[in-house]
N, C-alpha and C positions, 0 to 999 in steps of 0.2 A: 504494500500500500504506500501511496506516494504521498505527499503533505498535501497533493493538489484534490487530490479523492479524498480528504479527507472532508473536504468543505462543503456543507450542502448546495451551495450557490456556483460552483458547476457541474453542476446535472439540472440546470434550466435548458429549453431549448424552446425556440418559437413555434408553436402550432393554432395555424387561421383555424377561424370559428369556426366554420364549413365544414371543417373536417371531424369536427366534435360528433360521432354518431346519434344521433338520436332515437334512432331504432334498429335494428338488427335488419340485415338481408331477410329477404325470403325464405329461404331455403337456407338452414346453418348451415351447409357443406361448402355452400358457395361463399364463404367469405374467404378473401384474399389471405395467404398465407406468405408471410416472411421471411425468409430462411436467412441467416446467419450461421455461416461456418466460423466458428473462431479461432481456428489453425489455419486456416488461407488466408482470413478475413476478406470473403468474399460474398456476394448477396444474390438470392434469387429470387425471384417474383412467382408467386405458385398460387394454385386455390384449396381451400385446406381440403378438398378431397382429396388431395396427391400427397397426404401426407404416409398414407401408408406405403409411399416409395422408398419414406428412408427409415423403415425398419425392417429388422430379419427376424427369423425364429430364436424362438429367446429370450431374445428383449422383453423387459418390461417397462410397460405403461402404469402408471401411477395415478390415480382420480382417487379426488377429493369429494364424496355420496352426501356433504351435506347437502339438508335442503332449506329454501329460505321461508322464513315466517313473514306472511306480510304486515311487518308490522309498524307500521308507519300508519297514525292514528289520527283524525283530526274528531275534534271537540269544542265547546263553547265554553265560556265564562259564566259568571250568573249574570253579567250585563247583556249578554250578547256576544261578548266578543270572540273572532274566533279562535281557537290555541290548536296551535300541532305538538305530536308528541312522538318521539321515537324511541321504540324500546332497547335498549343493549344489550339485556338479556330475559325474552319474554317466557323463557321457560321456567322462569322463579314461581315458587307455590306460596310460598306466605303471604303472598298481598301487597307485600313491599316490593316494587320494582324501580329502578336506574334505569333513566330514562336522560333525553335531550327534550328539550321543551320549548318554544316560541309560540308567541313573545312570554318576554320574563313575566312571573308569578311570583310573587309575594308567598313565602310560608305559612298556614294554615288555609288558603284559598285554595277551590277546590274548582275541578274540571266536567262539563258533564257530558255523556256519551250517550248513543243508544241503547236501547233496551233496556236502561234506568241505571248503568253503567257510569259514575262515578268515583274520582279520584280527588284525596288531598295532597297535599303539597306539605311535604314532612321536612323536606331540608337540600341545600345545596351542599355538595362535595368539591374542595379546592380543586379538583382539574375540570370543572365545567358541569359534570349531572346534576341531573333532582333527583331527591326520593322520592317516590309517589307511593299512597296506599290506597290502593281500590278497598272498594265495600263488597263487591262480589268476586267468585272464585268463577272458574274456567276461562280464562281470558286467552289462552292457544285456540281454544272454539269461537272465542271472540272475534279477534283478531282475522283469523280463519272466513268469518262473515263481514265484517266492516274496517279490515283495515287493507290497506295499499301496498305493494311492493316498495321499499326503502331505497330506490333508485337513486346513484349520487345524484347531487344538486347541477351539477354540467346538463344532468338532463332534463328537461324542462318538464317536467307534471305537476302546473301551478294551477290550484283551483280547478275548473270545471274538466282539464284537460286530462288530470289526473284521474278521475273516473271515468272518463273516454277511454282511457286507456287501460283500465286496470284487470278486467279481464286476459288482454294481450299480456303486459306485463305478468302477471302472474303465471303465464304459459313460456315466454321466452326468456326472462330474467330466472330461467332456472334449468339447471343440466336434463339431459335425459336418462341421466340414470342418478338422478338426485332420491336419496332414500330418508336421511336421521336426521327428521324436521329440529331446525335450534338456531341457524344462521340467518345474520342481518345484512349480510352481504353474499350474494352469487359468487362462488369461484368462478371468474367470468370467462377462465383459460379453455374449461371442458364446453360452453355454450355453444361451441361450434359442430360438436360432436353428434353423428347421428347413429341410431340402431345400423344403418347398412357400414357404415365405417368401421365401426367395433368390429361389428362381424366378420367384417374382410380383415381387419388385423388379428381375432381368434384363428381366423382360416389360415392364416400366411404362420402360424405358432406363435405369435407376439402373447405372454403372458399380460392380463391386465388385475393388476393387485389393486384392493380400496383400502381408505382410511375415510376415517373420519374427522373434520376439523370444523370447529362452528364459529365460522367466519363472523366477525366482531366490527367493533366500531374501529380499533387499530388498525383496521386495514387499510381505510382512507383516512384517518386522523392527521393532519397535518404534522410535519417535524418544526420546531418550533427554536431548536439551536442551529446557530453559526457548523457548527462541528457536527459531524456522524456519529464520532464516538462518545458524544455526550445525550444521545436521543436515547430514550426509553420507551419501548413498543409496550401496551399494553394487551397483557396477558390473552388466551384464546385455549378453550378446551380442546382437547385433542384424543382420540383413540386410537390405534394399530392394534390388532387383533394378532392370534399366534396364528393362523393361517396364512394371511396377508404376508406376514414379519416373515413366513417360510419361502412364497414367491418371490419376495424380493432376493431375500438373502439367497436363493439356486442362480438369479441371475447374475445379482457379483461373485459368488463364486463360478458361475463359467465365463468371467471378463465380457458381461453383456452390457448393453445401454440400460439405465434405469433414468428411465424420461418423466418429469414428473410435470403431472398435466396442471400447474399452475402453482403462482408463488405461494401459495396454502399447505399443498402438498410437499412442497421445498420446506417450511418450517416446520412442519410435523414430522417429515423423517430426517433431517438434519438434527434437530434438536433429538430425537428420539436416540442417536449415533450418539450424541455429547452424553447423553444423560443414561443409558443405560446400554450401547452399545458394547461390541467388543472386537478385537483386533485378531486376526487369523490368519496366516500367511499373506500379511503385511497388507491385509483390504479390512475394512468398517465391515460388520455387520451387527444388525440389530434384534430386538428382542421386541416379545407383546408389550406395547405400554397405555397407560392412560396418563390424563393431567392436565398441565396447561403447561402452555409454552408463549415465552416474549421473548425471543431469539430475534435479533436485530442482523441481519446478514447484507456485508457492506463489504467494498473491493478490501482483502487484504485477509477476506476469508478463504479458509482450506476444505472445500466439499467431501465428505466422510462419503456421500451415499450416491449423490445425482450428478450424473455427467451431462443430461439433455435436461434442454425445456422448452415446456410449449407454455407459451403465454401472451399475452396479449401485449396494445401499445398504449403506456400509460401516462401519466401526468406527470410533469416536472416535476422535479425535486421532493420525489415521490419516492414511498419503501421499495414499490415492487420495481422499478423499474434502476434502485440503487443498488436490487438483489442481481437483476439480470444483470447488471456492470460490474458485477461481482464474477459471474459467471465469464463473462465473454472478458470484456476491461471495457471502464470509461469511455476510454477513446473511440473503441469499436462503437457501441450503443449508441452514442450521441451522434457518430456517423450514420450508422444505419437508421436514426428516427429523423436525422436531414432527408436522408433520401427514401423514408416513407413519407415526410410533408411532402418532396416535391413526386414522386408517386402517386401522391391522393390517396394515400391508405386513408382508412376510414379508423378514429382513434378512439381509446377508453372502453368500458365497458361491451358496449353493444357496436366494436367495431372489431375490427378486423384481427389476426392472429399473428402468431411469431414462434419461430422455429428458432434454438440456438443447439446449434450441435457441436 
């Protein structure tokens, strides 16, 4: 790592509005796919069905089965007014939930919702949340009927457009093999993925191992220091199963690609290496874990597990996109996302894809 990687403030780069996706292609297969080799450092322009070119039998594929809650809430005041609220973790049972909230609320004021669905306002916490306490229990069923897909703010579902949409959004803002409802963020890496792709990579012997990681508000949480190594991610629950943990581990043991379908899946079995891994003729392999994980992965890191990734194009001076320049180097990345602005890739979430091999 260089003193120059170390600085958030180069990993800015210019990207016109236009190119800001606002909805997903038609057809997920047909989104544009990126390729970066990062031993030639050379670039190819592809569509991600041609992804199953660059693997063999063997290899494994890595996905991330969270699924997203829609939980992205709006509600009134007792004036009238009206308050949004977005959950961080809607799978809490005791009534108290950490949430973001606008506009600001006063402590003991309370929120009200359908079905006679009510909350107070218990306290703010020094990095930004509220505690809120509903009055009633099942709010995953709640939620489930009247709340919204939690789409970053780049993408526009302001008011009426947002229930325009929210059918759609709740079908495309989530994998097709999304299974352990709990995330408030899409791993946006697998969205491109359809049932006939898998299929043709089970067909070709490409192993496809799951984890579980329930993608959090750290995932687009802004970095907030000058420095890298002074940012603290927070935390993200995470599971690897003893089955899983055996697919992986037969592919590094036959020196296979282990491509993880997105930077979620990168901090769940990286951090899984650090924390309870083990070393066997001089390769990482891993064990069943659970937990959480705030693994902050920035150029200067040493990858125990994943040599590939697929993952999408992201926002400046952004985690994911400081993980993949981790991966490839600074230099590479900020080149290759010049020449997807001038490309026209389509960027963020519900845009286009990226190969680093």
């Amino acid at each position: 790592m260089t003193d120059a990687d170390n600085f958030l403030s180069n990993y800015d780069y210019e990207i016109p509005k236009e190119l800001i996706a606002q909805k997903p292609v038609e057809n997920r297969q047909d989104s544009r796919l990126f390729v970066v080799n990062r031993r030639t450092q050379k670039f190819y322009h592809r569509k991600f069905s041609d992804i199953v070119e660059y693997f063999n039998a063997g290899d494994c594929l890595t996905i991330n089965i969270t699924k997203v809650i829609p939980s992205r809430l709006f509600g009134k005041k007792s004036g009238g007014g009206k308050v949004e609220i977005l959950f961080l973790d809607p799978r809490q049972k005791d009534g108290e939930y950490k949430v973001l909230i606008k506009p600001f609320i006063s402590s003991g004021k309370k929120v009200y919702f359908e079905d006679g669905y009510e909350c107070e306002i218990m306290s703010k916490t020094e990095t930004g949340e509220t505690i809120v306490k509903f009055n009633k229990s099942g709010i995953l069923e709640f939620l489930q009927k009247h709340g919204i897909m939690p789409l970053p703010p780049y993408i526009n579902r302001k008011g009426k457009l947002a229930w325009e949409l929210s059918d759609f959004d709740k079908q495309r803002y989530q994998t097709i093999y999304a299974k352990t409802l709990g995330a408030i963020a899409a791993p946006t890496a697998g969205l491109h993925f359809t049932e006939d792709i898998l299929g043709t990579l089970k067909a070709k012997g490409i192993n496809i191992a799951t984890l579980t990681l329930y993608v959090g508000w750290g995932t687009f949480k802004p970095i907030n220091t000058a420095k890298l190594n002074n940012h603290i991610m927070l935390s993200e629950k995470f599971i690897i199963d003893k089955t899983n943990a055996k697919i992986i581990n037969s592919a590094i043991n036959n020196n296979k690609k282990i491509v993880a379908v997105g930077t979620t899946s990168v901090r769940a079995l990286e951090f899984a290496a650090s924390k309870s891994g083990f070393l066997k003729n001089d390769k990482f392999f891993i064990k069943d874990i659970s937990g959480e994980t705030s693994i902050f992965i920035y150029p200067g890191y040493k990858f125990k597990i994943i040599n590939t990734l697929i993952t999408n194009l992201h926002l400046p001076k952004s985690t994911p996109l400081i993980m993949a320049s981790a991966l490839s180097s600074r230099e590479i990345m900020l080149k290759a996302y010049k020449e997807a602005v001038k490309e026209k890739y389509r960027f963020f979430s519900y845009g286009d894809s990226m190969l680093i091999l």
